[in-house]
C-alpha positions, -999 to +999 in steps of 0.1 A: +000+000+000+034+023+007+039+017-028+000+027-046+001+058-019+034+070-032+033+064-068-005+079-066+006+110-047+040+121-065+043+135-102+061+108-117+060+125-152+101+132-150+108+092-147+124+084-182+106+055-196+126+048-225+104+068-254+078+041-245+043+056-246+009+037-242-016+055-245-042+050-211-019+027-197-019+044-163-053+028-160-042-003-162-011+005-138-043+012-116-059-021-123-030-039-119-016-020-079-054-025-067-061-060-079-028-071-060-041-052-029-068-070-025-057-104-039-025-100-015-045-089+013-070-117+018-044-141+016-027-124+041-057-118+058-064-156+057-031-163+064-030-146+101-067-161+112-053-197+108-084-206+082-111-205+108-138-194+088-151-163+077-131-156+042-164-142+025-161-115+056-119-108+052-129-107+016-159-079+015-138-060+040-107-061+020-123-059-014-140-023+003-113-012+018-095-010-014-117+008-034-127+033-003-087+038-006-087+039-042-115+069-041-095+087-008-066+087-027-082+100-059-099+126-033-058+137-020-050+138-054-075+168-061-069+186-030-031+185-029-005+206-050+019+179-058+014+179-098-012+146-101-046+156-111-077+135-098-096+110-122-127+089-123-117+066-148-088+060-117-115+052-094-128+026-121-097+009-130-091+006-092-124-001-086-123-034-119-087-044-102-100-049-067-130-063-081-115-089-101-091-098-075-120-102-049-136-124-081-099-146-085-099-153-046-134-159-045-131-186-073-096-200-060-116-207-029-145-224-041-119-247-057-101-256-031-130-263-010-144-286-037-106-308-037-117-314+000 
């Protein structure tokens, strides 16, 4: 989360990418930082409880967490003078990246309980 915060907050426009341009692929950079937030964090999550139950809860939690992040940091982005602008189509992509990986862990779960 260090990482999304920083690389959300900071003007990262002077960082020589080689003459590589692609166009809207900040949105995917988005996707890509918020689906691994979530996917990393339930696992984590489920990790630390010892599998007692209650993924479907960790899940919905983290899978809200990240997209009420996703939308504060958008919010900071607007309110603070450090050269980033805000965007909805940043909300979105954060928004279909947690969703999908709430989707992945929700699906990788299902299969494992099926193999037992």
């Amino acid at each position: 989360m260090v990482v999304i915060t920083l690389s959300s907050l900071f003007d990262l426009s002077g960082i020589d990418t080689g003459g590589v341009s692609v166009p809207y692929a900040d949105k995917g950079v988005h996707f890509v930082f918020y689906f691994f937030a979530v996917v990393l964090g339930v696992l984590c999550l489920e990790e630390r409880k010892q599998n007692n139950g209650g993924t479907k809860k960790i899940l919905v939690v983290v899978l809200l967490g990240s997209i009420a992040y996703g939308v504060l940091i958008e919010g900071l982005q607007w309110l603070m003078p450090f050269g980033r602008e805000a965007d909805i189509w940043d909300i979105v992509a954060n928004s279909l990246g947690a969703i999908t990986g709430g989707l992945l862990i929700q699906m990788y779960g299902s299969l494992i309980r099926r193999r037992n």
